[in-house]
C-alpha positions as CSV (number, residue, x, y, z in Angstrom):
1,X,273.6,71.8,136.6
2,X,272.5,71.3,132.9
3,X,276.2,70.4,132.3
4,X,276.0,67.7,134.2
5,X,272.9,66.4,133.0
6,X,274.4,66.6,129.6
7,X,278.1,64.7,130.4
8,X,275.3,62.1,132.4
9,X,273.4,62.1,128.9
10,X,276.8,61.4,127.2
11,X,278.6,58.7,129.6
12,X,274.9,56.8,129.2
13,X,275.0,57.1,125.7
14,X,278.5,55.7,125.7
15,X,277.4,52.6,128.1
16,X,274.6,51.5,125.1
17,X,277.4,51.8,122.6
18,X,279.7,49.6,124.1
19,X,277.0,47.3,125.1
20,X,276.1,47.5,121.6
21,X,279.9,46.0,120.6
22,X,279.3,43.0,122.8
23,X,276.2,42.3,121.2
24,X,273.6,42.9,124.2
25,X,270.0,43.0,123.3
26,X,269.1,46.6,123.7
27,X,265.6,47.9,123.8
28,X,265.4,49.6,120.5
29,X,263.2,52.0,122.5
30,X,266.6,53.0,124.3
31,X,268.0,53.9,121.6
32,X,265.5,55.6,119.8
33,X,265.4,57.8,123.0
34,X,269.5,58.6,124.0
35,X,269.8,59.1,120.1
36,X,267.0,61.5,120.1
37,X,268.6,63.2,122.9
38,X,272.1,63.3,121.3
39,X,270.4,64.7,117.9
40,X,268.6,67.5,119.8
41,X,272.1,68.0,121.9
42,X,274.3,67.6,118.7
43,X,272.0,70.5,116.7
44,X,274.4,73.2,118.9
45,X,276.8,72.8,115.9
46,X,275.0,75.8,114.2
47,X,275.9,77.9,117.4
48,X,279.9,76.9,116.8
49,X,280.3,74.1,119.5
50,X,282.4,71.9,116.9
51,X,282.4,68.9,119.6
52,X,279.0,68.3,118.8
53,X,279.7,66.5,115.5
54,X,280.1,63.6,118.1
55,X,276.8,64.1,119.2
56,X,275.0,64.0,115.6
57,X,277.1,60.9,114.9
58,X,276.6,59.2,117.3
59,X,273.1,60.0,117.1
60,X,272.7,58.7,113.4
61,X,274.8,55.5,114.8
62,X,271.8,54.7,117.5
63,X,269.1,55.1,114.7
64,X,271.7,53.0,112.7
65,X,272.1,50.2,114.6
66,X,268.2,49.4,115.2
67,X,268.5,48.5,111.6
68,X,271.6,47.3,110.9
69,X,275.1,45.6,112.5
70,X,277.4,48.6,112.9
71,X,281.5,47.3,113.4
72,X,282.8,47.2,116.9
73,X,285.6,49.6,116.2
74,X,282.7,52.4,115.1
75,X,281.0,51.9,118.3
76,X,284.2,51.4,120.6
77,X,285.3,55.0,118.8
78,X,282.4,56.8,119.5
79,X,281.9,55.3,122.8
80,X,285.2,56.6,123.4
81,X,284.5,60.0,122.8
82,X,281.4,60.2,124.5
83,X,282.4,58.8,127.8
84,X,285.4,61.6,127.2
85,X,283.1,64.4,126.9
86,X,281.2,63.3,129.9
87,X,284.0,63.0,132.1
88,X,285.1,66.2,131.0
89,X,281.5,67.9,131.5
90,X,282.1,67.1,135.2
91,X,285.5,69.0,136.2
């Protein structure tokens, strides 16, 4: 049950990236929120889960792009990955 909160938490996370690429205007309260989430998610490197290096950077790409323009390709990557790991959290 949890692991399909968490590939829901990541497929969400990839929709605000890719809206991010074709520059909608995102509540920066959004992101502030699904990059908290993926920071708290992404901490289970120190227990060996090496797919969660997505998670922390993509995490620090949210916080990132309140402040500044991040490149398309950046987000279109990570996106990538994240709707990936949410797909996969569901089989």
């Amino acid at each position: 049950m949890i692991l399909k909160f968490l590939g829901v938490l990541d497929i969400f996370s990839a929709l605000i990236l890719l809206s991010l690429s074709f520059n909608a205007n995102i509540m920066a309260i959004f992101l502030i929120f699904f990059g908290g989430l993926l920071f708290v998610k992404g901490l289970f490197i120190f227990s060996g889960d090496l797919s969660s290096i997505v998670d922390l950077l993509a995490s620090i790409i949210l916080f990132l792009s309140i402040i500044f323009s991040i490149p398309n390709i950046i987000l279109w990557i990570f996106a990538f990955f994240l709707f990936e790991k949410g797909v996969v959290s569901f089989l």
